[in-house]
Structure formats: structure tokens, C-alpha cells
KOLPA-500403 format. One record per residue (C-alpha): residue number from 1; residue in three letters; z, x negated, y negated. Coordinates in steps of 0.05 Angstrom, whole numbers, plus 5000, padded with zeros to 4 digits. Example, Ala and Ser with C-alpha at 12.3 -4.5 7.8 and 13.67 -1.06 7.14 Angstrom:
+-----+---------+------+------+------+
: num : residuo :    z :    x :    y :
+-----+---------+------+------+------+
:   1 :     ALA : 5156 : 4754 : 5090 :
:   2 :     SER : 5143 : 4727 : 5021 :
+-----+---------+------+------+------+
***
This chain:
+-----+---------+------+------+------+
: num : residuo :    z :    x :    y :
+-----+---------+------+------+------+
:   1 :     UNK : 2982 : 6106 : 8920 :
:   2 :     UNK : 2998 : 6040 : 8897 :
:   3 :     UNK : 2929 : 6016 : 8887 :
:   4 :     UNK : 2921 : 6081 : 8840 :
:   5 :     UNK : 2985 : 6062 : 8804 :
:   6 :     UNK : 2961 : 6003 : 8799 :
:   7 :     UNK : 2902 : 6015 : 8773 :
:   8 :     UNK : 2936 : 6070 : 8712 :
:   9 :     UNK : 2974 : 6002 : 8696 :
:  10 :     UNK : 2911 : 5967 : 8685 :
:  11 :     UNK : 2875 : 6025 : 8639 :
:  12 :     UNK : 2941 : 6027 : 8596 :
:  13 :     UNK : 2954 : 5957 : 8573 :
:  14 :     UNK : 2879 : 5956 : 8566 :
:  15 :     UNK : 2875 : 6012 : 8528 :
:  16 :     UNK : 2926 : 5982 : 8478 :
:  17 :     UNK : 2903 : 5904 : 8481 :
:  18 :     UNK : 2839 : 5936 : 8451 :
:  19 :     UNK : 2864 : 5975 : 8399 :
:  20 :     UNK : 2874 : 5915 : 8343 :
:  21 :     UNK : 2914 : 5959 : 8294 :
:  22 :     UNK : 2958 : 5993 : 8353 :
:  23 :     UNK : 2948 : 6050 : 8373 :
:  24 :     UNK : 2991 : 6123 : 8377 :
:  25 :     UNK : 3009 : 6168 : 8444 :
:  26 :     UNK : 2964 : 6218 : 8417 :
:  27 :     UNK : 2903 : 6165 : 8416 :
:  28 :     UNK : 2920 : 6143 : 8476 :
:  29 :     UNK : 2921 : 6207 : 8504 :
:  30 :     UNK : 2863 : 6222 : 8489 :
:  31 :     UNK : 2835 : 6167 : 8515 :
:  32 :     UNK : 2869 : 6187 : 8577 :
:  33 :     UNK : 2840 : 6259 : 8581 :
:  34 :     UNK : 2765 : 6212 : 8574 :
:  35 :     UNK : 2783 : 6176 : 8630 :
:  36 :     UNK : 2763 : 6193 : 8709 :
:  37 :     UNK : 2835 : 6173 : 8722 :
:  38 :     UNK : 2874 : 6224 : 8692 :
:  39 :     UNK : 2824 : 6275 : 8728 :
:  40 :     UNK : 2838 : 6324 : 8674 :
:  41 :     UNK : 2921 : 6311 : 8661 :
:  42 :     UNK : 2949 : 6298 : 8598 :
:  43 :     UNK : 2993 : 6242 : 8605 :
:  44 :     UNK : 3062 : 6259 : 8587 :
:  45 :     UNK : 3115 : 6216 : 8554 :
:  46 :     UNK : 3160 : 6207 : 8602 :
:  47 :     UNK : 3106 : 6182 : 8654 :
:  48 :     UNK : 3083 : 6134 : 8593 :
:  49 :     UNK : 3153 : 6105 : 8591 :
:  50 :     UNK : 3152 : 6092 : 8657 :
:  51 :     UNK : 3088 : 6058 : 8659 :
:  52 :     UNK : 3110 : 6017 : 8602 :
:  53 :     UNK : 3168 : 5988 : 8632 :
:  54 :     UNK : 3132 : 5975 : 8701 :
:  55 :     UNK : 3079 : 5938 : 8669 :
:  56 :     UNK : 3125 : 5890 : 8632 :
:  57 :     UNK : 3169 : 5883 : 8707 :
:  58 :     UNK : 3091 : 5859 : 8733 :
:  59 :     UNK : 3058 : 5823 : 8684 :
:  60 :     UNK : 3112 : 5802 : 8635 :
:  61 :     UNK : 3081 : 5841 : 8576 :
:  62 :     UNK : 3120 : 5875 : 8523 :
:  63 :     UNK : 3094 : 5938 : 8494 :
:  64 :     UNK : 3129 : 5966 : 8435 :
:  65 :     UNK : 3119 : 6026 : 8380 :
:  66 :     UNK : 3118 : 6001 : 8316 :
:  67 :     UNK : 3152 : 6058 : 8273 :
:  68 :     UNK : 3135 : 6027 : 8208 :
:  69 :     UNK : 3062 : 6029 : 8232 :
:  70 :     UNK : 3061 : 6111 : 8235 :
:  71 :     UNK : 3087 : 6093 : 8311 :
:  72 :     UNK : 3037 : 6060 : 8337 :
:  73 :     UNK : 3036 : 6020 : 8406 :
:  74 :     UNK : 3029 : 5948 : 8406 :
:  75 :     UNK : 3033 : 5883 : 8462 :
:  76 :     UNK : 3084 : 5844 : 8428 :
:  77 :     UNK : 3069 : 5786 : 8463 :
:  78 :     UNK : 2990 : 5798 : 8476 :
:  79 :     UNK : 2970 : 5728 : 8474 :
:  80 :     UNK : 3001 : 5722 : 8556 :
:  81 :     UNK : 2930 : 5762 : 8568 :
:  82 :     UNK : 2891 : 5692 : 8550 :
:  83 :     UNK : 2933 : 5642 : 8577 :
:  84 :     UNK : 2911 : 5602 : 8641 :
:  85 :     UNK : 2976 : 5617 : 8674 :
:  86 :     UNK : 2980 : 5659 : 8737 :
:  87 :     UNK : 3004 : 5718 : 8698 :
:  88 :     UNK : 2936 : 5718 : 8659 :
:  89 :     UNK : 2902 : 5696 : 8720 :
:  90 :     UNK : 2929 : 5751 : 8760 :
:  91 :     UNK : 2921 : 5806 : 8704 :
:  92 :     UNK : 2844 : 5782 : 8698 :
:  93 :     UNK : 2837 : 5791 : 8772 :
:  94 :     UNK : 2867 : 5852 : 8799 :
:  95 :     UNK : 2834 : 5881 : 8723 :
:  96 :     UNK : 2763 : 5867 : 8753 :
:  97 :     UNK : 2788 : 5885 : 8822 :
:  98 :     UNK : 2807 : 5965 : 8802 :
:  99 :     UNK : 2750 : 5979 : 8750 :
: 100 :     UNK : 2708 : 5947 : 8818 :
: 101 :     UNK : 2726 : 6007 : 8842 :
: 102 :     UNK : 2690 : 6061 : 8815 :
: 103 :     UNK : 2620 : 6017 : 8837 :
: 104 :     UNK : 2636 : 6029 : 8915 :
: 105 :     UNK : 2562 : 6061 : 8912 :
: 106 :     UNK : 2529 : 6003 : 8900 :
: 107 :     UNK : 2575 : 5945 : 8930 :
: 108 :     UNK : 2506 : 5922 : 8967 :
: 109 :     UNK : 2487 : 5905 : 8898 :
: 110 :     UNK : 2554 : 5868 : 8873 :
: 111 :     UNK : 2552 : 5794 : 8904 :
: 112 :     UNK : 2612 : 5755 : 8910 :
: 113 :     UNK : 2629 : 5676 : 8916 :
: 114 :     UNK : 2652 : 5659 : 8980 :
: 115 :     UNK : 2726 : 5631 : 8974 :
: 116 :     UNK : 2774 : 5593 : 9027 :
: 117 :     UNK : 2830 : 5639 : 9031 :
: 118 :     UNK : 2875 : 5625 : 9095 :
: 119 :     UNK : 2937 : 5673 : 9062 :
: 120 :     UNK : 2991 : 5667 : 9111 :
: 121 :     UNK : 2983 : 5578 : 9093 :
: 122 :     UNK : 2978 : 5599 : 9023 :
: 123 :     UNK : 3034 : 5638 : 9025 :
: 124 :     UNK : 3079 : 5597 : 9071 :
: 125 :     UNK : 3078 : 5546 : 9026 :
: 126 :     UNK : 3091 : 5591 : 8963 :
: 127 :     UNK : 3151 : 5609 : 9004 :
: 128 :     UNK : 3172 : 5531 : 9003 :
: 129 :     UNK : 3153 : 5520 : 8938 :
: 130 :     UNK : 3212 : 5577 : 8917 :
: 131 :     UNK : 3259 : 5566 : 8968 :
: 132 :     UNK : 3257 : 5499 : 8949 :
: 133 :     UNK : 3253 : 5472 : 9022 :
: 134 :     UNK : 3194 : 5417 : 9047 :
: 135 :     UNK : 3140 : 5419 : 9097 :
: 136 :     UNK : 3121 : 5393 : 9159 :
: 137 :     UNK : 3040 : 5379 : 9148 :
: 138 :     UNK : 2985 : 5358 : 9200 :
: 139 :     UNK : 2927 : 5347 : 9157 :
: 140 :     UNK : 2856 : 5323 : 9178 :
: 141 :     UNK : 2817 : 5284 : 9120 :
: 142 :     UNK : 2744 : 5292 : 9124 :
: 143 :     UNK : 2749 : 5216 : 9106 :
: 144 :     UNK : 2793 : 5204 : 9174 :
: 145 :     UNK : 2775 : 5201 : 9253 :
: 146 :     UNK : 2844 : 5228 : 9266 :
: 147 :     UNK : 2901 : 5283 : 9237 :
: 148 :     UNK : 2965 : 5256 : 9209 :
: 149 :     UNK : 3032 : 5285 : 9209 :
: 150 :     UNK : 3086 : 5284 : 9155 :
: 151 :     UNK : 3142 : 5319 : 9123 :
: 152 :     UNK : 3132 : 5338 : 9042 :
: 153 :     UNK : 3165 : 5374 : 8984 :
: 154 :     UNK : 3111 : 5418 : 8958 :
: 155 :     UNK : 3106 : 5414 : 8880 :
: 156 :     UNK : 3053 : 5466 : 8855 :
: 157 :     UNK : 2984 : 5495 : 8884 :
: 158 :     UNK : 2916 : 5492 : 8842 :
: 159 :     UNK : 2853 : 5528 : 8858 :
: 160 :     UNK : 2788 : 5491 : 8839 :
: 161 :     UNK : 2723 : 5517 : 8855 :
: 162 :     UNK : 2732 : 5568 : 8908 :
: 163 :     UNK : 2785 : 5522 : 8944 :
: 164 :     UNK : 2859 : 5523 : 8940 :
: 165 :     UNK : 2899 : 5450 : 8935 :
: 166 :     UNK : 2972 : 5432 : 8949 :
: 167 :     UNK : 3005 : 5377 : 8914 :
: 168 :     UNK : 3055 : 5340 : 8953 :
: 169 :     UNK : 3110 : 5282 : 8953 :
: 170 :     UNK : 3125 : 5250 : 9019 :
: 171 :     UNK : 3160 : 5186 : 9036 :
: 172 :     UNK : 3094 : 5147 : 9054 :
: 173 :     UNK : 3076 : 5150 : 8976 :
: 174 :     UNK : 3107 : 5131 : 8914 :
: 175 :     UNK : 3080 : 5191 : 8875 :
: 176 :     UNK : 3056 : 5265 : 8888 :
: 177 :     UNK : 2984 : 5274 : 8927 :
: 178 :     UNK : 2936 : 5319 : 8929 :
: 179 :     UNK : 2916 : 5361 : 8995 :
: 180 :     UNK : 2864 : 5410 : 9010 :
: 181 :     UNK : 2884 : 5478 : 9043 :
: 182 :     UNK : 2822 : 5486 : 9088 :
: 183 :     UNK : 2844 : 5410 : 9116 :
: 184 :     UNK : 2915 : 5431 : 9140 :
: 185 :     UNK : 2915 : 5437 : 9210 :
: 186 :     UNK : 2985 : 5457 : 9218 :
: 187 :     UNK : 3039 : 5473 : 9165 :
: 188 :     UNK : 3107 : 5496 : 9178 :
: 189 :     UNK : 3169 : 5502 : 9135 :
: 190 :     UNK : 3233 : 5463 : 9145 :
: 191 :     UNK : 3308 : 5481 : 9138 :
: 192 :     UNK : 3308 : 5408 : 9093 :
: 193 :     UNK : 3319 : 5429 : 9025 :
: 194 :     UNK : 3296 : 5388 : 8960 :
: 195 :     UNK : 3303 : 5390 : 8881 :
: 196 :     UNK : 3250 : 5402 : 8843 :
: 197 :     UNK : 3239 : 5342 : 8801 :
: 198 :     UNK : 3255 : 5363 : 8717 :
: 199 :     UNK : 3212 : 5306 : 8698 :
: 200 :     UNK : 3146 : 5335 : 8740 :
: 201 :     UNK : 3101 : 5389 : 8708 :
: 202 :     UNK : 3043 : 5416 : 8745 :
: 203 :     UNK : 3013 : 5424 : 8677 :
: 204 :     UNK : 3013 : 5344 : 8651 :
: 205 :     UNK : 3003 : 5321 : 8725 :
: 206 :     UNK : 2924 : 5346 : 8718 :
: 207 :     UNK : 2922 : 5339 : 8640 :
: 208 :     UNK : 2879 : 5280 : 8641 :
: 209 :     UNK : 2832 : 5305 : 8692 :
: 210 :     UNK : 2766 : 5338 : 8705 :
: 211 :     UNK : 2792 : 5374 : 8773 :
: 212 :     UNK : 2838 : 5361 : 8821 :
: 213 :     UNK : 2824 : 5284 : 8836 :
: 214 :     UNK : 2890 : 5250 : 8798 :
: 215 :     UNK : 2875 : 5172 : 8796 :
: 216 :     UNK : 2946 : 5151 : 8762 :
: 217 :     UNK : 2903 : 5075 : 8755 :
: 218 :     UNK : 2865 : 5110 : 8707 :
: 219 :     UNK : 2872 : 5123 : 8632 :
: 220 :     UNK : 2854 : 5175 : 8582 :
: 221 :     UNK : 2796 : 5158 : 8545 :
: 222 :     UNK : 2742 : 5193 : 8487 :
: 223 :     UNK : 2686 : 5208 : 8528 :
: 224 :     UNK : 2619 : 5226 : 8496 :
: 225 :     UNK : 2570 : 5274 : 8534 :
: 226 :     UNK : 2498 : 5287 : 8497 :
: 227 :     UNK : 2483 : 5362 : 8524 :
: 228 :     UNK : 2408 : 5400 : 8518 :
: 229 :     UNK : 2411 : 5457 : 8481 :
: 230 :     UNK : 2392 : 5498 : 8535 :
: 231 :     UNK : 2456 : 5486 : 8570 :
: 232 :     UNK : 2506 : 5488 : 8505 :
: 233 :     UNK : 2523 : 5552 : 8511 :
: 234 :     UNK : 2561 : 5545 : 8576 :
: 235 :     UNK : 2606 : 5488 : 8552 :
: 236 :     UNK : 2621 : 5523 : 8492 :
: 237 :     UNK : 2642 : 5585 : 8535 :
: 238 :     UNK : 2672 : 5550 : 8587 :
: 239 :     UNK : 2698 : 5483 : 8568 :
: 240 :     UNK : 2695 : 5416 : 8617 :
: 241 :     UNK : 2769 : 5402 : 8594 :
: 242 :     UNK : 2824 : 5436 : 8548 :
: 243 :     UNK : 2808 : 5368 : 8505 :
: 244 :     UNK : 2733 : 5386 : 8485 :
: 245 :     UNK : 2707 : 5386 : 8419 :
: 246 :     UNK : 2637 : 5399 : 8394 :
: 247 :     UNK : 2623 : 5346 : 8352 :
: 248 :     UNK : 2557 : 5350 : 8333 :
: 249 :     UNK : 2505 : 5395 : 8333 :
: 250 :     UNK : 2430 : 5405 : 8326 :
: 251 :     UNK : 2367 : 5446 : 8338 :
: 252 :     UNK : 2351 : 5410 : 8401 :
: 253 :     UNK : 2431 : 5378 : 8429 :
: 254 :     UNK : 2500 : 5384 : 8426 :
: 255 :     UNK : 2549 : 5326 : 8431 :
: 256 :     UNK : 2612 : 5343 : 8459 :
: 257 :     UNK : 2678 : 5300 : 8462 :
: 258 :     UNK : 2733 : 5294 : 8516 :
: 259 :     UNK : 2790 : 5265 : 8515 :
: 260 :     UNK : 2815 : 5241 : 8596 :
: 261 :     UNK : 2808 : 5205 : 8657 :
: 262 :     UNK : 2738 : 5204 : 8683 :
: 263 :     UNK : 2748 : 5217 : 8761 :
: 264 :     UNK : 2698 : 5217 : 8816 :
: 265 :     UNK : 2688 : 5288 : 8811 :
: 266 :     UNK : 2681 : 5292 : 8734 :
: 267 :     UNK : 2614 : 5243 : 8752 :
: 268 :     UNK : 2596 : 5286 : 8800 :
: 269 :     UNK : 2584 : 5347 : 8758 :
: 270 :     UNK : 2560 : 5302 : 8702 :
: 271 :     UNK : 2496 : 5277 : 8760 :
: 272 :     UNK : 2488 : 5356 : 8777 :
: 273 :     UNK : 2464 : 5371 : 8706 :
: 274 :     UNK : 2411 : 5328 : 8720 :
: 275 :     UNK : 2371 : 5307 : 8663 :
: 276 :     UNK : 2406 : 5357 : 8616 :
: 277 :     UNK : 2466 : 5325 : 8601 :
: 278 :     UNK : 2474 : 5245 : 8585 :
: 279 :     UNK : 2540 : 5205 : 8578 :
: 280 :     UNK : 2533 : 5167 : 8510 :
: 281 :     UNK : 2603 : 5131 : 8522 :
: 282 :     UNK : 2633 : 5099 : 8543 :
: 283 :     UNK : 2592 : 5038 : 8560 :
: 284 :     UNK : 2629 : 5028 : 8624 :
: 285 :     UNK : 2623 : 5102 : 8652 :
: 286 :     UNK : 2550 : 5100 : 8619 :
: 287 :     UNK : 2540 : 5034 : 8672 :
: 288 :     UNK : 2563 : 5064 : 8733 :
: 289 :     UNK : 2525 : 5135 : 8728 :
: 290 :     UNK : 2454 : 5092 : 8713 :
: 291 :     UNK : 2478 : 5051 : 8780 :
: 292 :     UNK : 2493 : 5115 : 8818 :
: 293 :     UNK : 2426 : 5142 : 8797 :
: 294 :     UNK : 2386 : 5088 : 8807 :
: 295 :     UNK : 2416 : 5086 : 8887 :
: 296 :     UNK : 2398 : 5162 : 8891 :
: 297 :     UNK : 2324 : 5137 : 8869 :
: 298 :     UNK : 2318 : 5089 : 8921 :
: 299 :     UNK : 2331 : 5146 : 8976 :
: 300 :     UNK : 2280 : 5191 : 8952 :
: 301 :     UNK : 2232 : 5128 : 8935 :
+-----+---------+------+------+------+
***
């Protein structure tokens, strides 16, 4: 039932994200009547009203009817569809997740990422994070013999390619850190309660970086990548950093331009494009990638 409600949810603010000029009931009932979900019911008014309103209680989306517009249906504030926040995130998601649906037939043919997802951690710590209370954290390093123990006051959670990451102040650190989920051994909440800090935002804390490695001993710098043309068009659709620019372009490259802090994992993807992507500058970053390389050619030598 809920999944199916759900899903209506999903069709209507669709419906009118699409329709660039609005769109009225009666178009959108017709739409409706199209549709495998209405299995042949007009949708009344009252039902759309109700729709409306639980669709801006879920995703924070405002639709309104324009009267000056021979009453057409816009999203007021339609631009929350494209942001990066979790509202967009979790619009995009549960979106792809009930139009999925209707491909159950073929779901041997549909092949998925695998994903750490441990949801009660995830969750528990969501659960600190707004009830404002810290953690008590055994966490294993891959880089460590043994587990450590601490107490923490979670700040925010990023996901970055397929894992999930928890940044974290305790009192063995001056500043925040960063923590994998799939390293936690054990996590359990306190009845210790903290203040969120005003001057911390999840946002500017990864700003100047590639992922989630934060090096605070590192600055913000132009960076300047040389990219084949054969690869362009996945930087231009999905961008390294919210700083890139293309700043030149030709029949046979691409030079894009970033502006942060060129972390250990920001090399790392650089050396898996292989020999279609080159760091022009800067000189420094250019140095250490032709050292790194020239170490991975002695192996293979």
C-alpha cells in the first residue's frame, strides 16, 4: 500500500516537473488515465489535493496552480529536484526504485553495484546525529594491527563510492575525522549529549576535496588536467569537483580546471585513467604522479 502510494507520489510531481509551461488537472488527468497506475480511474480532485500536500510533507516540494496561467500546476520551488542534498538524493532514488518496478520480468537482466549498507549502524548514528548525543566507537583501521575505542560527537555522514563515511570529533583530535562504516566494529549511543558546533558545515568541511580524504595541511589550488577526447564526455556530465571548468577545447583534448586540495585519492583516480588523462599543473602534483608511475613501472619491469 505504501509502496503504491508511494509510487502515485513519484508519477505526479514527475508528471508536473516535466511539463515546462505547467500543466492543468485535466492534462494531468489524462496523463493519469495513460498510465498503468491509475488502472483505468480518473483521478479525482480531492485525491489530487491530497497527494499534493503529502508530497510537499516528503520531499519539501511546493506545488501550486497558477490561476493567471489558465490554472495550471507548477513546482514552485523545482530547482530542490537538482540539488545534491538528501532531498534530491532521495527523490532521485526511490524515483528509479518505483518505475524499477514495472521491469520485475527481467530483473536477471538489470545489474546493480554492490554497496556496504549495514542499516541498523547507519541508522544508529543518524539517531545521534538528531538527538544530538555522542558515540561510543570501536573502529578497526585497515592501516592498524589492533581496534581502538573512543567516545565521539557525530557531525554528518557522506557516501562516496558505494561506501558510507562518518565524520567525527573526539577528544584525541583537535579537529573532526573521517571514519569508514564497514570499519566500525562496535557503535553504540550514549546518554552524553553535545552541541552541534554553528561554525561547522558538512558542506565547506569537503569543499576543497576530491572525496572524502580532508587533509586540513593542504590548500586549495588551480589544478590543470589535459583529458582525451574520448573520455570528455564523462567529466562534462559528471564533474571531478563542483569547481570544474572546461577551459579549453579541441578536436583531439579537453583541458579542464579545478579549483582544491589535491588528496591521495584525487591521484588515485587521476593514475586509473591511465594514459587518458595528464596533470599539466601544477608542477609539484605533476612531480609526484611521474614518481608514483615510474615505481608502478619498476613492479611490472
Amino acid at each position: 500500500m505504501i509502496g503504491n502510494l508511494l509510487s502515485k507520489y513519484i508519477w505526479l510531481t514527475e508528471t508536473i516537473y516535466s511539463a515546462d509551461k505547467g500543466i492543468t488537472f485535466a492534462e494531468i488527468n489524462k496523463k493519469w488515465l495513460d498510465s498503468d497506475l491509475s488502472e483505468g480511474i480518473a483521478l479525482s480532485k480531492r485525491t489530487f489535493h491530497k497527494w499534493r500536500i503529502a508530497i510537499e510533507e516528503l520531499f519539501g516540494l511546493i506545488i501550486e496552480c497558477e490561476r493567471k496561467n489558465e490554472y495550471r500546476f507548477i513546482i514552485q520551488n523545482k530547482e530542490q529536484l537538482n540539488n545534491n542534498d538528501l532531498i534530491g538524493w532521495l527523490f532521485k532514488t526511490l524515483s528509479i526504485s518505483c518505475n524499477l518496478e514495472q521491469y520485475k520480468s527481467i530483473k536477471n537482466r538489470i545489474l546493480l553495484e554492490n554497496i556496504f549498507t549495514d542499516e541498523e549502524l547507519l541508522f544508529s548514528i543518524l539517531d545521534a546525529i538528531r538527538t544530538q548525543k555522542t558515540l561510543n566507537i570501536t573502529y578497526q583501521s585497515f592501516f592498524r594491527n589492533n581496534a581502538i575505542s573512543f567516545e565521539a560527537i557525530p557531525y554528518c555522514v557522506k557516501m562516496f563510492h558505494q561506501r558510507w563515511y562518518l565524520v567525527a570529533k573526539s577528544s584525541d583530535y583537535d579537529n573532526p575525522k573521517v571514519y569508514s562504516l564497514d570499519r566500525i566494529k562496535d557503535l553504540n549511543i550514549t546518554e552524553n549529549t553535545f552541541k552541534f558546533p554553528e561554525d561547522f558545515s558538512p558542506e565547506e568541511y569537503f569543499s576543497s576535496f576530491y572525496g572524502v580524504i580532508v587533509d586540513e595541511s593542504m590548500d586549495a589550488e588551480y589544478i590543470d588536467i589535459i583529458v582525451n577526447n574520448s573520455q570528455v564526455g564523462y567529466l562534462r556530465s559528471l564533474p571531478l569537483h563542483s569547481s570544474q571548468e572546461e577551459v579549453e577545447q579541441t578536436d583531439k583534448y579537453s583541458i579542464f580546471r579545478l579549483f582544491m586540495a589535491p588528496t591521495f585519492d584525487f591521484e588515485q583516480y587521476i593514475l586509473s585513467m591511465g594514459e587518458y588523462m595528464e596533470v599539466i599543473s601544477p608542477e609539484w602534483l605533476r612531480k609526484r604522479l611521474i614518481n608514483r608511475i615510474n615505481k608502478m613501472t619498476n613492479i611490472y619491469k
